[in-house]
mmCIF file of the C-alpha atoms, coordinates in Angstrom:
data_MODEL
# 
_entry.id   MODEL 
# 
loop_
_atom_site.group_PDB 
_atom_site.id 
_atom_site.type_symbol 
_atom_site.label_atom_id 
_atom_site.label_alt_id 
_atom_site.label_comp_id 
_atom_site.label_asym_id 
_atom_site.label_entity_id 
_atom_site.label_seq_id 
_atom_site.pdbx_PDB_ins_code 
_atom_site.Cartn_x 
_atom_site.Cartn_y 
_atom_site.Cartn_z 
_atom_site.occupancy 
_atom_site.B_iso_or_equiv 
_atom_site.pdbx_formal_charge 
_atom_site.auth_seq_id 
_atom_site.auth_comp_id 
_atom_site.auth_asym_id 
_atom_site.auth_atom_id 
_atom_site.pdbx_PDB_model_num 
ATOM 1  C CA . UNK A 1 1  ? 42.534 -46.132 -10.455 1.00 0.00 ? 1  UNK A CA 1 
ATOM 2  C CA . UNK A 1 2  ? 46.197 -46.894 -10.668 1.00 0.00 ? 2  UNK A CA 1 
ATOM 3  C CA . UNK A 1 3  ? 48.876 -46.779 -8.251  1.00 0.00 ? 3  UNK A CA 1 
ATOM 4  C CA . UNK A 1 4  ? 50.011 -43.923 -9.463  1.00 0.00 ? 4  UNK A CA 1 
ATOM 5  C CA . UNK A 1 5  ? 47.058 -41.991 -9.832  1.00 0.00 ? 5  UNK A CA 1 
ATOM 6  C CA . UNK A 1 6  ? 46.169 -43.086 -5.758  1.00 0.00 ? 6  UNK A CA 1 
ATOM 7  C CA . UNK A 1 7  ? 49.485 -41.678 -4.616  1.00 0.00 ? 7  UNK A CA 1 
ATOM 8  C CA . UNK A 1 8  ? 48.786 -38.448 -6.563  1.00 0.00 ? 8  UNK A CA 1 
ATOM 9  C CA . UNK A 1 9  ? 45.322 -38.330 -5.143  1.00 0.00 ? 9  UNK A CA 1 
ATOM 10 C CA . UNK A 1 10 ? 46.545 -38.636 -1.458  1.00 0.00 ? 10 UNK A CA 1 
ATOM 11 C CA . UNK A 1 11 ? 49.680 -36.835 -1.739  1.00 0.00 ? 11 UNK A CA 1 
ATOM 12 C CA . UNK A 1 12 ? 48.775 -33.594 -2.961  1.00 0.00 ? 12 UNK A CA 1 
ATOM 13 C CA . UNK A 1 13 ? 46.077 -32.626 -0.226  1.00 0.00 ? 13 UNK A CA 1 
ATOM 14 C CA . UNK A 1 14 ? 48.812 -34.365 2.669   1.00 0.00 ? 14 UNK A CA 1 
ATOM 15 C CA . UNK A 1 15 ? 51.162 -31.229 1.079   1.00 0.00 ? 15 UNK A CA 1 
ATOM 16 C CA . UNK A 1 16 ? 49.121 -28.753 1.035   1.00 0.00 ? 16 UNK A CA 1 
ATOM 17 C CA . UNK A 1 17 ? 47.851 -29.329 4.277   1.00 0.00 ? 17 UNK A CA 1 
ATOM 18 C CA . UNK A 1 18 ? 51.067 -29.565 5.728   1.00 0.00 ? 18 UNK A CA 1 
ATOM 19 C CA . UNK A 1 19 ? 52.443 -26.384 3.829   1.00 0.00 ? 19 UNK A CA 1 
ATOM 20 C CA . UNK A 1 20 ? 49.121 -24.834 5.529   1.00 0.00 ? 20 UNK A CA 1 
ATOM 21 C CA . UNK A 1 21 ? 49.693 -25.811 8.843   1.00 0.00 ? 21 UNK A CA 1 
ATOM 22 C CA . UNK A 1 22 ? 53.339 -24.624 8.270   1.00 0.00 ? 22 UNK A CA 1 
ATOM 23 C CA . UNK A 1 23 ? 52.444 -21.017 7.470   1.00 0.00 ? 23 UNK A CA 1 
ATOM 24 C CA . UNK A 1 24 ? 49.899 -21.017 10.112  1.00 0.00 ? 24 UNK A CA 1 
ATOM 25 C CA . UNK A 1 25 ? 52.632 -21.858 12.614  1.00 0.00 ? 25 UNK A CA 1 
ATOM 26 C CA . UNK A 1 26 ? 54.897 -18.945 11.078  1.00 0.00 ? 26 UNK A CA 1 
ATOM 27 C CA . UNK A 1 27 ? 52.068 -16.607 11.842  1.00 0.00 ? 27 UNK A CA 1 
ATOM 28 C CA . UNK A 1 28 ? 51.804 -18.349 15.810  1.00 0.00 ? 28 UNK A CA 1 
ATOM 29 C CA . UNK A 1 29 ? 55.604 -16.907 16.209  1.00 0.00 ? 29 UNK A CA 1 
ATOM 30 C CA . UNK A 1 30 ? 54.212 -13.610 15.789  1.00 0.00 ? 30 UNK A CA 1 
ATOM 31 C CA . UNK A 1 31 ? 51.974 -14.092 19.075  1.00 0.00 ? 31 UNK A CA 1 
ATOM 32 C CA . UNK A 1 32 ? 54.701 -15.332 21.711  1.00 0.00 ? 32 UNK A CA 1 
ATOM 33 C CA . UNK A 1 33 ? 51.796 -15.394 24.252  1.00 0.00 ? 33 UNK A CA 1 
ATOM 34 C CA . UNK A 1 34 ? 49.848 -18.119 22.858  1.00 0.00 ? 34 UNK A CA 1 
ATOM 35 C CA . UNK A 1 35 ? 49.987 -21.388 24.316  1.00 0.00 ? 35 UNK A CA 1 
ATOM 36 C CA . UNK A 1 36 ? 50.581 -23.813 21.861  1.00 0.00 ? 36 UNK A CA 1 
ATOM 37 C CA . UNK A 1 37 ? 49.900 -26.814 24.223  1.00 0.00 ? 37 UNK A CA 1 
ATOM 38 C CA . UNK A 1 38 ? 45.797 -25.399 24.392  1.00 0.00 ? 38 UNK A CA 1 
ATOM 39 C CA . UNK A 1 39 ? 43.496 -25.764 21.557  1.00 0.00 ? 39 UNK A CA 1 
ATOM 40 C CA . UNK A 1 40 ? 43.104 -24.941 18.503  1.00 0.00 ? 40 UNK A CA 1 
ATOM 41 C CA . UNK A 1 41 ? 46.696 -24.227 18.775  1.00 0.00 ? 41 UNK A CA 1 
ATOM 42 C CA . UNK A 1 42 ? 47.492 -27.777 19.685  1.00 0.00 ? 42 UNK A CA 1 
ATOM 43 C CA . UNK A 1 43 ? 45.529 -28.542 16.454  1.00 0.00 ? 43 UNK A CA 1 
ATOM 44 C CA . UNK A 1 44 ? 48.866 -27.164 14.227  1.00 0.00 ? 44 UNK A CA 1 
ATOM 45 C CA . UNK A 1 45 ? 51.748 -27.455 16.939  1.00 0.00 ? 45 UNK A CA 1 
ATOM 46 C CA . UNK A 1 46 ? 51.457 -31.421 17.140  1.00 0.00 ? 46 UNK A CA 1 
ATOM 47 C CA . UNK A 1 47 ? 51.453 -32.101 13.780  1.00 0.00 ? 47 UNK A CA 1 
ATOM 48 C CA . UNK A 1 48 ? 54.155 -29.519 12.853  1.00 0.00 ? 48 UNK A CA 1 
ATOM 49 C CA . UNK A 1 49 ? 56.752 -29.904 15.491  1.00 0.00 ? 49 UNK A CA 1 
ATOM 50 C CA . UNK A 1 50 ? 58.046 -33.503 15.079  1.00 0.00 ? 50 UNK A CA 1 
ATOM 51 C CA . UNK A 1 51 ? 59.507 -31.764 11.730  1.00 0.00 ? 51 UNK A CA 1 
ATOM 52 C CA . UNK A 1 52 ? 61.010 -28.986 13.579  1.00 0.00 ? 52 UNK A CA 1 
ATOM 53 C CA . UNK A 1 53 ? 62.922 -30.340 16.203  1.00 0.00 ? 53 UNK A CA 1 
ATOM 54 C CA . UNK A 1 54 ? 65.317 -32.285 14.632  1.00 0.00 ? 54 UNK A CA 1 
ATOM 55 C CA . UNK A 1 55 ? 66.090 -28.833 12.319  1.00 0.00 ? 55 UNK A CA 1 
ATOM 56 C CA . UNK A 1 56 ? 66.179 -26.875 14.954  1.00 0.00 ? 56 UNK A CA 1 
ATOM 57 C CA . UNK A 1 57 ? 69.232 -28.718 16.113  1.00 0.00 ? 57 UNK A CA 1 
ATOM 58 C CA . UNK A 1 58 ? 70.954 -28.129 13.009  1.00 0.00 ? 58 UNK A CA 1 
ATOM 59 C CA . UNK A 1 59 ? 69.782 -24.751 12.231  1.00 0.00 ? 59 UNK A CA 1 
ATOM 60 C CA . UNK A 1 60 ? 69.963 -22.130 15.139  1.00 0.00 ? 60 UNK A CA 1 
ATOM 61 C CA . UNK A 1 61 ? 67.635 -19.067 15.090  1.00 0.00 ? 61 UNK A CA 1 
ATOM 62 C CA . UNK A 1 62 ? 68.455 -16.329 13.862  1.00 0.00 ? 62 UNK A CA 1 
ATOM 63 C CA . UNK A 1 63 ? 68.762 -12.463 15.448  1.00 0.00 ? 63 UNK A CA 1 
ATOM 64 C CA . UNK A 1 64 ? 66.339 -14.585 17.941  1.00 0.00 ? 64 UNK A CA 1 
ATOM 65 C CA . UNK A 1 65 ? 63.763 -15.826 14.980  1.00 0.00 ? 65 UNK A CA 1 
ATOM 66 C CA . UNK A 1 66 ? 63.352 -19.764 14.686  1.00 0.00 ? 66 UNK A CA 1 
ATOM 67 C CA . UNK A 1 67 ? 63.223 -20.113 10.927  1.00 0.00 ? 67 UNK A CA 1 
ATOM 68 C CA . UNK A 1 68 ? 63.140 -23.467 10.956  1.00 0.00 ? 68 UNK A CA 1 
ATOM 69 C CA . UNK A 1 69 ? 58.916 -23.290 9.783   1.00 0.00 ? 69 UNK A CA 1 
ATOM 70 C CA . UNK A 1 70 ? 60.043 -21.253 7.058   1.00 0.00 ? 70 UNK A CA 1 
ATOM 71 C CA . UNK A 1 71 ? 62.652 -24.230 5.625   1.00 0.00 ? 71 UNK A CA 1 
ATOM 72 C CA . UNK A 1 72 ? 59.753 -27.001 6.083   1.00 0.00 ? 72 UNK A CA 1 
ATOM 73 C CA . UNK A 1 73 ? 57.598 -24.120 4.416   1.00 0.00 ? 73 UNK A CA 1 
ATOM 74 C CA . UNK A 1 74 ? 59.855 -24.273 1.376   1.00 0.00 ? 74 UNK A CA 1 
ATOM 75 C CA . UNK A 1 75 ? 60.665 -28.159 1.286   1.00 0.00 ? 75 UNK A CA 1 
ATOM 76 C CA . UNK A 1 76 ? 57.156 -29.171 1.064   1.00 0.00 ? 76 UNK A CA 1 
ATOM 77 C CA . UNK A 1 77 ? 56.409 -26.648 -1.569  1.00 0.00 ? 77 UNK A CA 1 
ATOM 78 C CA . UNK A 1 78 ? 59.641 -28.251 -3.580  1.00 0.00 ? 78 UNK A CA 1 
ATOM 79 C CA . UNK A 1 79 ? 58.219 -31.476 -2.998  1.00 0.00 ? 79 UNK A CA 1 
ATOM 80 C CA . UNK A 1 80 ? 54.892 -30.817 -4.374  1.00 0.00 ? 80 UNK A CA 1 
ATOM 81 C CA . UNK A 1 81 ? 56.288 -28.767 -7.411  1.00 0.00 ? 81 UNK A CA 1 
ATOM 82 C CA . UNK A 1 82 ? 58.961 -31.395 -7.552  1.00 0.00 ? 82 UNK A CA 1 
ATOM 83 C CA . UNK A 1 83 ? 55.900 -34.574 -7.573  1.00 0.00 ? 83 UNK A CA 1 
ATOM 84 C CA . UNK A 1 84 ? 52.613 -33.140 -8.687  1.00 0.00 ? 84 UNK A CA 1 
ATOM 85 C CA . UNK A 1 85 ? 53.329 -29.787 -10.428 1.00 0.00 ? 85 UNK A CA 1 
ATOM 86 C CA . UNK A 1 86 ? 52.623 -29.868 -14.077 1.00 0.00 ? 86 UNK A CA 1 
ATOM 87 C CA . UNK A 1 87 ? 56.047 -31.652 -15.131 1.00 0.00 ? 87 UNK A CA 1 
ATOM 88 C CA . UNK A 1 88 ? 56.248 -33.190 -12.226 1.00 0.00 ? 88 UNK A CA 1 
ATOM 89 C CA . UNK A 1 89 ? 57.339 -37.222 -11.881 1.00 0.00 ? 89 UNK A CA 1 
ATOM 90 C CA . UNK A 1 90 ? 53.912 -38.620 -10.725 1.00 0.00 ? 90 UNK A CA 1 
ATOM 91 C CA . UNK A 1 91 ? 52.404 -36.490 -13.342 1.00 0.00 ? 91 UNK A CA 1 
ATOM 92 C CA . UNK A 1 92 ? 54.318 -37.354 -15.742 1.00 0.00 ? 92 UNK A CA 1 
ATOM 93 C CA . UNK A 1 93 ? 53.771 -40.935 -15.018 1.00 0.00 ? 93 UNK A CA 1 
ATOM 94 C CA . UNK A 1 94 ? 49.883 -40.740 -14.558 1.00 0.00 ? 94 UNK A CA 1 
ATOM 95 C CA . UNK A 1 95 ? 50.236 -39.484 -18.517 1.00 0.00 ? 95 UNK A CA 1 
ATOM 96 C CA . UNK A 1 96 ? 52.411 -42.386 -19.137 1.00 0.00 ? 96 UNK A CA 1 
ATOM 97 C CA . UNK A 1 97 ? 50.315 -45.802 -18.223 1.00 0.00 ? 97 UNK A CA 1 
# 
């Protein structure tokens, strides 16, 4: 297995599962009552929110809605369209050698 082909393999699920837990904290906004310090919720706040805090300082909310999940939502989707998507440059590089 190359180089290549080992950063593919560990990338792509480390994307998706971050896009995941990204969505799944969109839908935790919904439900201002949950405590996200208390599991399971703990599960996708601590992975998700040293991402969102330094955004959140450049970004405020808006009419009261952080949107700040729905930026990471969309840069980690870019990045894996952008890396492992069919034209992407680790795919095209995996074709190469």
């Amino acid at each position: 297995m190359s180089g290549v082909n080992l950063i593919t393999w560990t990338l792509g699920p480390v994307l998706g599962v971050m896009t995941l837990l990204f969505i799944l904290r969109i839908i935790l906004t919904w439900y201002p009552q949950v405590e996200l310090n208390r599991l399971p919720f703990n599960l996708i706040a601590w992975p998700t929110e040293p991402f969102l805090v330094p955004l959140r300082k450049l970004v405020p909310p808006i009419g009261g809605v952080d949107i700040t999940p729905i930026i990471w939502v969309g840069i980690f989707s870019l990045l894996r369209e952008i890396l492992l998507g069919q034209q992407g440059l680790l795919t095209m590089l995996s074709r190469v050698s």
